[in-house]
KEMAR-218301 format. One line per 4 residues: number of its first residue (from 1); their letters; for each residue x, y, z of C-alpha. Coordinates in steps of 0.02 Angstrom, whole numbers. Example, Ala and Ser with C-alpha at 12.3 -4.5 7.8 and 13.67 -1.06 7.14 Angstrom:
1	AS	615/-225/390; 684/-53/357 $
END
This chain:
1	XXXX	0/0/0; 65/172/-68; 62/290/86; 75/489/57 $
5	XXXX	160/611/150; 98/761/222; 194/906/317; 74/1017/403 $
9	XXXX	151/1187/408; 72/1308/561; 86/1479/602; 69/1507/791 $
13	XXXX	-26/1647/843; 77/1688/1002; 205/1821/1010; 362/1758/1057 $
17	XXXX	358/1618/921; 402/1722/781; 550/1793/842; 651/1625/802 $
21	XXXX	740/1627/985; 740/1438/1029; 708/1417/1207; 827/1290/1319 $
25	XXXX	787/1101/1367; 722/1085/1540; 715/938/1668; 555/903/1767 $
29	XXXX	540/1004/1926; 649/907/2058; 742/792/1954; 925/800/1950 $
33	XXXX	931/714/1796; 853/603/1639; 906/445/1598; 884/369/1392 $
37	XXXX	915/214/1321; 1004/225/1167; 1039/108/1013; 1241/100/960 $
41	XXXX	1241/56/782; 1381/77/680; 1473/166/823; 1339/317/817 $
45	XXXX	1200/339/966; 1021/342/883; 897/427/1042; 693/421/1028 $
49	XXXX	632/599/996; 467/674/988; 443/810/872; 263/903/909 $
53	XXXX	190/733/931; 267/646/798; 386/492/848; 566/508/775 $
57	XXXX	740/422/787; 884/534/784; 1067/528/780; 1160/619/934 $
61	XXXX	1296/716/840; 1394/828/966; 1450/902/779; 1295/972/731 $
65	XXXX	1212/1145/774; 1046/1176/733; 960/990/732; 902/933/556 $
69	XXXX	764/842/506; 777/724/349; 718/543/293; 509/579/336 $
73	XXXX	451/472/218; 386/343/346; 281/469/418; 115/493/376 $
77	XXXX	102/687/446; 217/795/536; 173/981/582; 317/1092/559 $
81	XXXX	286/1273/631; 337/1450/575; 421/1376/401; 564/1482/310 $
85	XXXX	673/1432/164; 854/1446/180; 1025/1368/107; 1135/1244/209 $
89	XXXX	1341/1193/175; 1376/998/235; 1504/884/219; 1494/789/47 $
93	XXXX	1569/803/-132; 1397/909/-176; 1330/1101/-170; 1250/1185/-37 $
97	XXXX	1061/1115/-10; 895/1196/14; 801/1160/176; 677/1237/272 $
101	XXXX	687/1325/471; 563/1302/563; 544/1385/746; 435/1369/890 $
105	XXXX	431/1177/878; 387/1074/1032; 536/935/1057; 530/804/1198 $
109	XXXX	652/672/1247; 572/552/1387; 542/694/1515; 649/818/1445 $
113	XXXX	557/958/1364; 588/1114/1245; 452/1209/1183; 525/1301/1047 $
117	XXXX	642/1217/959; 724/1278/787; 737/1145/676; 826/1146/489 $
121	XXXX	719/1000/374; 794/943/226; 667/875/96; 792/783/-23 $
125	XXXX	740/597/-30; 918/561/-75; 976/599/92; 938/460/197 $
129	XXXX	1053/375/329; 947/218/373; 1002/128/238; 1177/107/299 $
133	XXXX	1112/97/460; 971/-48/434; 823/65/546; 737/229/511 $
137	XXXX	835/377/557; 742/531/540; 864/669/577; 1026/716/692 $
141	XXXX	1018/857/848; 1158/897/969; 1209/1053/1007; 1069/1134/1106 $
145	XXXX	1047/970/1225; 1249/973/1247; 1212/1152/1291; 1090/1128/1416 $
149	XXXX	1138/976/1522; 1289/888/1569; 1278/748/1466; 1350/575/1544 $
153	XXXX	1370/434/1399; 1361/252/1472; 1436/158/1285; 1435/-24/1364 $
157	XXXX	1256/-1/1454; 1203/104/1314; 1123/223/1402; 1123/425/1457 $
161	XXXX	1110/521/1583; 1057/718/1554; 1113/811/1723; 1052/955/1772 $
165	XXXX	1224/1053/1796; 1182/1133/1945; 1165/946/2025; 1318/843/1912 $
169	XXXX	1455/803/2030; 1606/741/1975; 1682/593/1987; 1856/539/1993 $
173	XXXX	1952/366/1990; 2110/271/1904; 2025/252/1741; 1959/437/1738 $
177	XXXX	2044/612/1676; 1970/752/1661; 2018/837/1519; 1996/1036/1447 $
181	XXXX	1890/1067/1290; 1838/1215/1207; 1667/1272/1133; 1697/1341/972 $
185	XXXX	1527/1394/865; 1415/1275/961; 1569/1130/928; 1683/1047/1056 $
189	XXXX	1866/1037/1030; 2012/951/1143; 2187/951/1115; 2264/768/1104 $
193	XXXX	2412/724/994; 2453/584/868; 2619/490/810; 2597/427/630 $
197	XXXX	2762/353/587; 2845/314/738; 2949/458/731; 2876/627/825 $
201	XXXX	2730/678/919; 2633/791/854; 2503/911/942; 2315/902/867 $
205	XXXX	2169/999/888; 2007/887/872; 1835/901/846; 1729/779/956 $
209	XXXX	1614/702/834; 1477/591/895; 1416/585/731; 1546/518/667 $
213	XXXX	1547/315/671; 1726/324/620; 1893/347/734; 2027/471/702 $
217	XXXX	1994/598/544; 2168/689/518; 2195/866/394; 2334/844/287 $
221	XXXX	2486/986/318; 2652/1036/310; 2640/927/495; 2553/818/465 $
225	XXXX	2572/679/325; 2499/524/251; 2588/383/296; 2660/271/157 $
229	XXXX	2547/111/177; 2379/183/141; 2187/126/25; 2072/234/-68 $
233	XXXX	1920/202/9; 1742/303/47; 1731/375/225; 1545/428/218 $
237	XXXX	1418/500/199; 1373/700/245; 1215/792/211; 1302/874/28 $
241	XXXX	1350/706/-44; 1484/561/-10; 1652/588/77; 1803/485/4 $
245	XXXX	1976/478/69; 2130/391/119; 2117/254/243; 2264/223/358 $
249	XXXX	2313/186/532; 2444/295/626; 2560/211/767; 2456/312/930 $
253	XXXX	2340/424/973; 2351/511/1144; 2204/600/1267; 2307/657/1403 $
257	XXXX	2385/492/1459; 2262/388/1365; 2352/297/1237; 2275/207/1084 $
261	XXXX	2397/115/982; 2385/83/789; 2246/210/785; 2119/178/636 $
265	XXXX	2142/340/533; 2067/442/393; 2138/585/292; 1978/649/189 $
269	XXXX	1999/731/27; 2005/905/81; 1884/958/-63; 1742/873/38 $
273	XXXX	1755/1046/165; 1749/1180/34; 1615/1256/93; 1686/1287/270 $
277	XXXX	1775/1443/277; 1833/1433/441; 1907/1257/523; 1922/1364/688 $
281	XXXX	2121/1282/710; 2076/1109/722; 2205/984/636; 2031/833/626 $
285	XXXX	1912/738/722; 1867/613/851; 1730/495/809; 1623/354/892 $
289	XXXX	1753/243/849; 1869/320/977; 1751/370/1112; 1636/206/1133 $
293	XXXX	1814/163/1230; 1765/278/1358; 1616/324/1457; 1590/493/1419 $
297	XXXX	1550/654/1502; 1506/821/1422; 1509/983/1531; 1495/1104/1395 $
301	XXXX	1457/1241/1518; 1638/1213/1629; 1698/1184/1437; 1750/988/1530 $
305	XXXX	1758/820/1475; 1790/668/1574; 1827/493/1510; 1841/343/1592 $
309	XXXX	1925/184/1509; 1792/47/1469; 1778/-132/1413; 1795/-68/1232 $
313	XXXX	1955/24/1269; 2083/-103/1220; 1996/-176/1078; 2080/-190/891 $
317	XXXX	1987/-57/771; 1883/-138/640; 1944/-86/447; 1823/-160/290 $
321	XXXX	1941/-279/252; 1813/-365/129; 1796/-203/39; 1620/-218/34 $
325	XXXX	1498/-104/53; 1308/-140/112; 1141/-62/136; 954/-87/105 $
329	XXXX	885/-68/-25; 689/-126/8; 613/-271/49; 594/-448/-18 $
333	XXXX	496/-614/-9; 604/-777/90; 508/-943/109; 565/-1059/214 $
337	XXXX	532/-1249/268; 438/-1241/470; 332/-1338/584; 145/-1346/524 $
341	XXXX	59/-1200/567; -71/-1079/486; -80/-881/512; -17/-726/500 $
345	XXXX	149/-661/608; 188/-490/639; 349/-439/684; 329/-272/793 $
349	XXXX	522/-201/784; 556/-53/694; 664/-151/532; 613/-141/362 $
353	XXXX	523/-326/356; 381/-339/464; 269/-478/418; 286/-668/430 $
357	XXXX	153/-756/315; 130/-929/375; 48/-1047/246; -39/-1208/279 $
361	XXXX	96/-1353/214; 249/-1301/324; 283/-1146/231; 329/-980/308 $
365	XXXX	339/-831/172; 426/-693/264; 441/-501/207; 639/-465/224 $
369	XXXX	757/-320/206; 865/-328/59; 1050/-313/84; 1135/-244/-76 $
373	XXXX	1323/-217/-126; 1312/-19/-112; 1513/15/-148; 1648/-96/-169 $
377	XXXX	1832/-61/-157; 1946/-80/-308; 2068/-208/-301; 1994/-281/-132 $
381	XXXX	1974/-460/-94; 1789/-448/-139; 1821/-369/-286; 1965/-479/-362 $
385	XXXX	1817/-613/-326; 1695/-555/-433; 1577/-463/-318; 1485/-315/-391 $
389	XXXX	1407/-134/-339; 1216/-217/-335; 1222/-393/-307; 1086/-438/-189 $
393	XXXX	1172/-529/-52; 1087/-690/14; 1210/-790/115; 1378/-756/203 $
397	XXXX	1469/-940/240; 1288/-1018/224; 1195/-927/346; 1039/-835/254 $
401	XXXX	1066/-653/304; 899/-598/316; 907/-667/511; 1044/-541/544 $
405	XXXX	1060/-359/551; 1153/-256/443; 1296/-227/573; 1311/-412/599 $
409	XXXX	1328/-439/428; 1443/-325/384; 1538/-414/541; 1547/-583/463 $
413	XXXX	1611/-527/287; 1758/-445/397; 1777/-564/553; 1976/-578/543 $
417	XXXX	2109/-583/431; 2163/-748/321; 1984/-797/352; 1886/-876/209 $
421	XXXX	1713/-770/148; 1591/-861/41; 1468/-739/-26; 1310/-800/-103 $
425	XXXX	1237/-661/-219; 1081/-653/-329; 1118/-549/-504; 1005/-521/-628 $
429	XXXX	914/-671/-563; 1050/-788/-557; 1125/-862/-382; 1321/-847/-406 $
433	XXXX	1431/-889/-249; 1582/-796/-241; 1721/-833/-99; 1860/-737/-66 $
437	XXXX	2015/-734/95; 2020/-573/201; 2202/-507/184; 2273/-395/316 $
441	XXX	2297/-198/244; 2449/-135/305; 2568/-281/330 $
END
């Protein structure tokens, strides 16, 4: 069933709504603080957010202003108040976009409340990051709730805590520094430093990204230079288009006496930032990557962050050794062999396949995501195989992956070096199996 989509644009007859001020976040009277579950996918925190009424998933990007609203298409209404159009610069090979502001909006996460948000909505269908993600995303929001709490970020429970910072105490212990940031243009930035080659250590200015899902992004200078052992690959993807870049790893990173050795690394082309006049000093970025090895604390307002080591901290960063690519790319029919039964099974979590049709003679027809080859890396093991941008992936080493999520997936077609990948693919309807050994990339 075709479903349209309406946005219901409102002009509030009260005063203060016009003048485009967006109020602050507030905690229910008494509480010291809120506490939200989050999802980690892909290294990036997706939070439940209600937009005046209207139930949304967004991405918690510490790198974004203004929160943006994108990807609506699931949504059968949403009211939008006090609508403008303006231009907006993002990351990507592309040109500025149009979008529409939109103030006085009523925003609540759990029992936090604002009651007139400024939102940016961006009505491109091509800009969608649930694909790559494998659930609906509808938009990204940081600054103003980094702004107005002191935001504690639990990675291994998944889960935060927004402090009132009038109540936050602080916390110390072995595992825990507290470290100096800056607030830059509604950004935070901490000094750290990196080795590349072994050789010298090299101050770094850093962006703290939680939008990003990768580790270390690094600006080529006069100081600091690729390494020699380095791939071609695509970083991402920003709001103006793709990101490509050179993928490396770099011999440490340092937060004050945290070290992180053979440090995942990106060097982005710089063309990807022309429309950013102003990189405010900093030498790259910090992603999700890097910081789901620490719990997390933001105190924007005391311009503090704390980390404290975690489970993750000493684990090996994860490269796309595979050189594959994934992402949806609709839905599609699976039957398979069951136990006699008759009926109709709905599945009631928020994936892309969502029905289970069970037919009398042992025969379950189920409604699936399908997982396509969205990008695939020149000269990678995957490639030299025979894999190709939009084969319709099936199988990975026999298991059919429409009972896994995208993230495991994309785990199993990289598990570990010298391992052997069998791929089976539908193309142009023909089941070819492909198989292919994961080679280390910098040996």
């Amino acid at each position: 069933m075709l479903r349209k989509f309406y946005i219901l644009f409102a002009v509030l007859l009260i005063c203060f709504s016009f003048s485009g001020i967006a109020q602050s976040y507030q905690l229910p009277a008494g509480k010291k603080f809120h506490k939200v579950k989050f999802q980690l996918i892909n290294n990036l925190m997706i939070i439940p957010i209600e937009v005046n009424g209207t139930e949304l998933s967004f991405v918690l990007d510490s790198g974004v202003g203004t929160p943006i609203l994108f990807n609506l298409s699931d949504q059968d209404s949403i009211q939008l108040n006090n609508v403008t159009e303006i231009i907006i610069n993002g990351l990507g090979e592309g040109d500025p976009i149009n979008a529409l502001k939109s103030t006085g909006n009523f925003v609540k996460l759990g029992n936090v409340k604002n009651v007139s948000q400024n939102i940016y909505v961006v009505m491109d269908a091509g800009i969608n990051f649930s694909p790559s993600l494998g659930i609906p995303v509808h938009g990204i929001i940081g600054y103003d709730l980094f702004r107005d709490f002191v935001v504690d970020i639990n990675y291994i429970n998944q889960s935060i805590k927004f402090y009132d910072p009038k109540e936050y105490k602080y916390k110390t212990s072995k595992n825990t520094r507290v470290v100096d940031m800056s607030i830059i243009r509604k950004k935070a930035y901490l000094d750290a430093s990196v080795m590349i080659n072994d050789t010298e250590e090299l101050p770094v200015k850093m962006l703290m990204d939680t939008g990003s899902s990768d580790a270390v992004w690094l600006f080529e200078d006069e100081r600091i230079q690729l390494p020699e052992k380095y791939y071609t690959d695509f970083l991402g993807k920003g709001l103006a288009g793709n990101i490509y870049g050179k993928r490396t790893k770099i011999h440490h990173l340092k937060i004050s006496d945290f070290i992180l050795s053979d440090a995942k690394a990106a060097f982005p082309d710089m063309e990807t930032f022309t429309t950013i006049k102003d990189f405010g000093g900093r030498n790259g970025s910090l992603g999700g990557e890097v910081l789901k090895r620490f719990n997390v604390v933001f105190d924007y307002a005391n311009e503090k962050i704390i980390l404290k080591k975690n489970s993750n901290f000493g684990k090996l960063f994860q490269y796309n050794i595979s050189g594959i690519d994934l992402q949806h790319a609709g839905i599609r029919y699976v039957s398979e062999r069951i136990a006699d039964s008759n009926g109709v099974v709905y599945n009631n979590e928020k994936t892309y396949g969502d029905v289970q049709i069970i037919l009398q003679g042992a025969t379950r027809l189920s409604l699936v995501p399908e997982i396509i080859v969205s990008g695939i890396r020149q000269g990678s093991p995957a490639h030299s195989a025979g894999l190709r941008e939009g084969d319709v992936i099936l199988a990975v080493n026999g298991k059919p992956i429409h009972r896994y999520k995208l993230q495991e997936i994309m785990q199993m077609i990289n598990n570990k070096k010298d391992k052997k990948v069998k791929v089976l693919v539908e193309r142009y309807n023909n089941d070819l199996l492909f198989s292919f050994i994961l080679k280390p990339l910098f040996e």
